[in-house]
N, CA, C and O of each residue as an XYZ file, in Angstrom:
416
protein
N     119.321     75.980     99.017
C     118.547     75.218     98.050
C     117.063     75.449     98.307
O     116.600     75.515     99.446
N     116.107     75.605     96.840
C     114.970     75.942     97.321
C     114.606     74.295     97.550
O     115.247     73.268     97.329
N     112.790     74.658     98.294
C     112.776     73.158     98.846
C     110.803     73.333     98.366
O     110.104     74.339     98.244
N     110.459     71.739     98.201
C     109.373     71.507     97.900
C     108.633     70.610     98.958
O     109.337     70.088     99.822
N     107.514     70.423     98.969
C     106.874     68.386     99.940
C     106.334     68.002     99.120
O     105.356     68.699     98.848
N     106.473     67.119     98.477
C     105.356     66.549     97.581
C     104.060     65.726     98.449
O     104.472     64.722     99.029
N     102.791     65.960     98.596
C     101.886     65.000     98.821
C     101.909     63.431     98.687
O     102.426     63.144     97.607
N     101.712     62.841     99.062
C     101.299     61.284     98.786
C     100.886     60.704     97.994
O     100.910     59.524     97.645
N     100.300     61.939     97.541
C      99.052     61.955     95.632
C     100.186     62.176     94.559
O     100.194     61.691     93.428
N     101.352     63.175     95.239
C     102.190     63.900     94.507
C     103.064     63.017     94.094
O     103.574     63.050     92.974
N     103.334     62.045     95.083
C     104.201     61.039     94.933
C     103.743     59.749     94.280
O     104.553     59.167     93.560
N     102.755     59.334     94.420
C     101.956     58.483     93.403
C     101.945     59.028     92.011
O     102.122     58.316     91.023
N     101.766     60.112     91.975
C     101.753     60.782     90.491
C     103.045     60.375     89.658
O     103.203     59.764     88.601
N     103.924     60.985     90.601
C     105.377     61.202     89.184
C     105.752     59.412     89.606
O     106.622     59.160     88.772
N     105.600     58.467     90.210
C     105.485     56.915     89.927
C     105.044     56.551     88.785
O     105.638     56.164     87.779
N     103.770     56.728     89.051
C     103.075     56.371     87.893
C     103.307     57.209     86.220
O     103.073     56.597     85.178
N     103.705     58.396     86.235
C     104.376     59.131     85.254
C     105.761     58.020     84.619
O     106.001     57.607     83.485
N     106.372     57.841     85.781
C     107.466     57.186     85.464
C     107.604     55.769     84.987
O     108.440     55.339     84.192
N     106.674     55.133     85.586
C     105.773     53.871     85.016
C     105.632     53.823     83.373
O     106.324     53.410     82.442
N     104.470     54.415     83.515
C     104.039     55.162     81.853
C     105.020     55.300     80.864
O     105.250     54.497     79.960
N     105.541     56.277     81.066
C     106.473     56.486     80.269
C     107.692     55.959     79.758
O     108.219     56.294     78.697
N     108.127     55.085     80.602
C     109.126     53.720     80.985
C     108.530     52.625     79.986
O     109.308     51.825     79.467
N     107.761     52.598     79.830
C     106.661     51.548     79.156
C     106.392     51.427     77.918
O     106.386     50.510     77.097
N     106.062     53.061     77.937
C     105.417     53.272     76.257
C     106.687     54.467     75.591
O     106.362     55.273     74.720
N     107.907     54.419     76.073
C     109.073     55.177     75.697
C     110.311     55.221     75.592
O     111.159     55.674     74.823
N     110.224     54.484     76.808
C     111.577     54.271     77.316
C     112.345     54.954     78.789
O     111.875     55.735     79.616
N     113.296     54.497     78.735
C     113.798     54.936     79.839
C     113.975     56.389     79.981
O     113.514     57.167     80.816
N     114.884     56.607     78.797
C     115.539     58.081     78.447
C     114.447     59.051     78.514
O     114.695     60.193     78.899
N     113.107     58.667     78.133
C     112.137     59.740     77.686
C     111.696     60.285     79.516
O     111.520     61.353     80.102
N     111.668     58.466     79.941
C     111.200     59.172     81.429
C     111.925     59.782     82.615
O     111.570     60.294     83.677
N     113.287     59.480     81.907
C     114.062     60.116     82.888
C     114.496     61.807     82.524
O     115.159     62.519     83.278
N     114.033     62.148     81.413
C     113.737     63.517     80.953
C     112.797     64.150     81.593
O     113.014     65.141     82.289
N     111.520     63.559     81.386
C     109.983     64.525     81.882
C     110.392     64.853     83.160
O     110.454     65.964     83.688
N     110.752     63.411     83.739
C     111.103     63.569     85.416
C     112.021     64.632     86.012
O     111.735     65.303     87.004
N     113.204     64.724     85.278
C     113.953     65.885     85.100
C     113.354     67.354     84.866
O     113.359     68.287     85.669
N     113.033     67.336     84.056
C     112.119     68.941     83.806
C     110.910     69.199     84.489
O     110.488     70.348     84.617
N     110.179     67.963     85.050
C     109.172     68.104     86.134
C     110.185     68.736     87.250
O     110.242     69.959     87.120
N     110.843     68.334     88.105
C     111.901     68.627     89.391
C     112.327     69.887     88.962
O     112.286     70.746     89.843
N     112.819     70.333     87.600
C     113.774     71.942     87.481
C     112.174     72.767     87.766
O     112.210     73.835     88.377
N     110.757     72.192     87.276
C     109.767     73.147     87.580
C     109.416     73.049     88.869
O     108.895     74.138     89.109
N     109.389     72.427     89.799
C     109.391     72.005     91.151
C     110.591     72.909     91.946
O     110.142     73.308     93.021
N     111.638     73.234     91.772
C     112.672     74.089     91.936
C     112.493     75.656     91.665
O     112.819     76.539     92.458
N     111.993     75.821     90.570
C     111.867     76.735     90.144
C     110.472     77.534     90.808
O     110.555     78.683     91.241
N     109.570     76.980     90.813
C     108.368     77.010     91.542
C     108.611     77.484     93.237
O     108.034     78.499     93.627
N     109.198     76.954     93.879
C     110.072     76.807     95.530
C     110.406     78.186     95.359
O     110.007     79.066     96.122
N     111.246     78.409     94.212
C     111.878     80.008     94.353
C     110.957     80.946     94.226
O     110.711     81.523     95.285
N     110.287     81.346     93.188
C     109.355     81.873     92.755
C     107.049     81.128     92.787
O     106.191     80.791     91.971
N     107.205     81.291     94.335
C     105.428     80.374     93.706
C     104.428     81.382     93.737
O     103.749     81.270     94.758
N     104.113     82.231     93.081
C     103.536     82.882     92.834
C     103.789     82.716     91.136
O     102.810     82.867     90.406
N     104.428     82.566     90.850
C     104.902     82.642     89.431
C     103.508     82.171     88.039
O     103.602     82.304     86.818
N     102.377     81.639     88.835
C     101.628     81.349     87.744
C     100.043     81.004     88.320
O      99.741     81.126     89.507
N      99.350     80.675     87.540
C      97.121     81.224     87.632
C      96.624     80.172     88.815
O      97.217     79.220     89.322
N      95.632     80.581     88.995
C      95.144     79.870     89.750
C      93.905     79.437     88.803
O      93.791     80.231     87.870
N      92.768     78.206     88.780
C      91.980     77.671     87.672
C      90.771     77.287     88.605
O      90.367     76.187     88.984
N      90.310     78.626     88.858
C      88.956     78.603     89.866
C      87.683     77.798     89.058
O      86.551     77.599     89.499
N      88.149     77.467     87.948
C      87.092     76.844     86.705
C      86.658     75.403     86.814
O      85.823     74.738     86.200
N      87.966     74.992     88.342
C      88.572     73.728     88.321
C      88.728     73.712     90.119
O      89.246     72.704     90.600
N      88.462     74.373     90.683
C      88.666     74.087     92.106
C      88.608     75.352     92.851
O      89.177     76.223     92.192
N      88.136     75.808     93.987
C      88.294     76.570     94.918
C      89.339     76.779     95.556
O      89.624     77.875     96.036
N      90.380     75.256     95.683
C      90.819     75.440     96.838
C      92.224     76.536     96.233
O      92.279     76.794     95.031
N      93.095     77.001     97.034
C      94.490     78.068     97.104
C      95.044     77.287     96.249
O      96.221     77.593     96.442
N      95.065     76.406     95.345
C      96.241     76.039     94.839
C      96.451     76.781     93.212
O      95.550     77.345     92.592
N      97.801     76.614     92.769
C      98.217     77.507     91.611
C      98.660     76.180     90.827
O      98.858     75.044     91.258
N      98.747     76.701     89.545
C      99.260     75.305     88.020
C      99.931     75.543     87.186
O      99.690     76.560     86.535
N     101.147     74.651     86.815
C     102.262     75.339     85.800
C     102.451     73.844     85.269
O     102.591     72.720     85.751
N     102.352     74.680     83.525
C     102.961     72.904     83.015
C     104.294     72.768     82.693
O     105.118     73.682     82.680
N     104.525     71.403     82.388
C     105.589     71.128     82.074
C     105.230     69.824     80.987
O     104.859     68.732     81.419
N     105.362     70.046     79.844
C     105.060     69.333     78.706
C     103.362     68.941     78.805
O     102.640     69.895     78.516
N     102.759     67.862     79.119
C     101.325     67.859     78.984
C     101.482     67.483     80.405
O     100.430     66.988     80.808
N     102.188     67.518     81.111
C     101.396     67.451     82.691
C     101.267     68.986     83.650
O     101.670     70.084     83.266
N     100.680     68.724     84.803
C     100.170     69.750     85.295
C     100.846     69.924     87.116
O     100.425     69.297     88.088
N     101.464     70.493     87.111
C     101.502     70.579     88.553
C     100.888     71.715     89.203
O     100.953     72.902     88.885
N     100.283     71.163     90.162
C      99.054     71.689     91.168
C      99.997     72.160     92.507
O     100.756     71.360     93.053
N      99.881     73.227     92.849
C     100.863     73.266     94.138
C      99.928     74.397     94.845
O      99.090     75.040     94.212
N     100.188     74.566     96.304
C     100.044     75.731     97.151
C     101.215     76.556     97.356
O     102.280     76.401     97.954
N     100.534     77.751     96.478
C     102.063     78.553     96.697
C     102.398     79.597     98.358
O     103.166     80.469     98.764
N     101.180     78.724     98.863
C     101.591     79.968    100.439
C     102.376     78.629    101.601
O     102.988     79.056    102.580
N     102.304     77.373    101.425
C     103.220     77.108    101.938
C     104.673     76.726    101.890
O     105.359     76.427    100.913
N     104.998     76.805    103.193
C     106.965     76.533    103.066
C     107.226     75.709    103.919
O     106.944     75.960    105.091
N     107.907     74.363    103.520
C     108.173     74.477    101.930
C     107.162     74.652    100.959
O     105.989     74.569    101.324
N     107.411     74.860     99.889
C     106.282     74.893     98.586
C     105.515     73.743     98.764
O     106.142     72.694     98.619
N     104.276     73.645     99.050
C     103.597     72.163     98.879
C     102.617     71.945     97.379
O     101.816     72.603     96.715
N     103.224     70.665     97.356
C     103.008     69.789     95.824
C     101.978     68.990     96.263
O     102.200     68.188     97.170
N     100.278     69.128     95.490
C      99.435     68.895     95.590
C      99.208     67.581     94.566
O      98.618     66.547     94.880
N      99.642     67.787     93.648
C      99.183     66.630     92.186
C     100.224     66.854     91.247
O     100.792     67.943     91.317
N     100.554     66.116     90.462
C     101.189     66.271     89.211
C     100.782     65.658     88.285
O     101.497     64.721     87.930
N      99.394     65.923     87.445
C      98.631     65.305     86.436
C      98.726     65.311     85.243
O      99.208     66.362     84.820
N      98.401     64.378     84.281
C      98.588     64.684     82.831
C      97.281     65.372     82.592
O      96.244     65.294     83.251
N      97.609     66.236     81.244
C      96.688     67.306     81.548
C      94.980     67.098     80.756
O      94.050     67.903     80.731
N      95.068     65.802     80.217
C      94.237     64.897     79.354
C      93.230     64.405     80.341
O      92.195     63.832     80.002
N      93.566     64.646     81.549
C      92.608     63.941     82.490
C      91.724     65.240     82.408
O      91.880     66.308     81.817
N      90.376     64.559     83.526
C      89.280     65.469     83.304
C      89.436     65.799     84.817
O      88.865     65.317     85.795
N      90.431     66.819     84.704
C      90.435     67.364     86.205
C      89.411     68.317     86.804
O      89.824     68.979     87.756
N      88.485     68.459     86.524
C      87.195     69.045     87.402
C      86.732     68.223     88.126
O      86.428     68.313     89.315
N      86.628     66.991     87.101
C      85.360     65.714     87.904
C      86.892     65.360     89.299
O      86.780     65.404     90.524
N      87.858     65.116     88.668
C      88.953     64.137     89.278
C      89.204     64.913     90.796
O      89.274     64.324     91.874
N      89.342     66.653     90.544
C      89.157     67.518     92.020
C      87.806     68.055     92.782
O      87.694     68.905     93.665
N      86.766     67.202     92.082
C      85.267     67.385     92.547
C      85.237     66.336     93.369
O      84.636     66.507     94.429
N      85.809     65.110     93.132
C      85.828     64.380     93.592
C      86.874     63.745     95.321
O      86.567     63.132     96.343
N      88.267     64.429     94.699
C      88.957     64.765     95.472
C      89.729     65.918     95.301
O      90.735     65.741     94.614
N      89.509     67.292     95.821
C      90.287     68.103     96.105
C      91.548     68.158     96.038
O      92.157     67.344     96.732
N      92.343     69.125     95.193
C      94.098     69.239     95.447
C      94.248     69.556     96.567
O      93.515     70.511     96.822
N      95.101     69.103     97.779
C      95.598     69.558     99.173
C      96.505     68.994     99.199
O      96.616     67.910     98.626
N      97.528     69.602     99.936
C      99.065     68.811    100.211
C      98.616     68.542    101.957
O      99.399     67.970    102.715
């Protein structure tokens, strides 16, 4: 099985995703995103190289792949795969990683 770590940030994230969406959707909707967030989290583990890096938006090594309007932020050189953020993509992530840096 491939394998991921999610951060602390990472893990606050898909909470609060799940929150959200629980709220203003329903259950079903959030137990979907959450679902297709994890098959990209999987999929990512196997393949992390698989997608850009957004130097427009941060220095640091990390790479970004969406999955509906959110964003997952990961480092694809460690193993396990480390999961930096999982943001909706509406946020103003320059100021939000100027402020604090993606790092797992």
């Amino acid at each position: 099985m491939t394998r991921y770590r999610l951060s602390p940030e990472a893990e606050s994230d898909l909470d609060e995703i799940k929150r959200y969406l629980t709220e203003q959707s329903g259950g079903g909707v959030a137990r979907h995103v959450l679902h297709e967030i994890r098959l990209a989290l999987r999929f990512l583990a196997a393949t992390p190289g698989a997608r850009h890096k957004r130097e427009d938006l941060t220095d640091e090594p990390v790479r970004f792949w969406s999955v509906f309007s959110y964003m997952i932020v990961y480092d694809p050189a460690m193993r396990p795969l480390g999961v930096a953020r999982v943001l909706h993509g509406n946020q103003d992530l320059e100021t939000l990683f100027r402020k604090q840096p993606p790092r797992v």
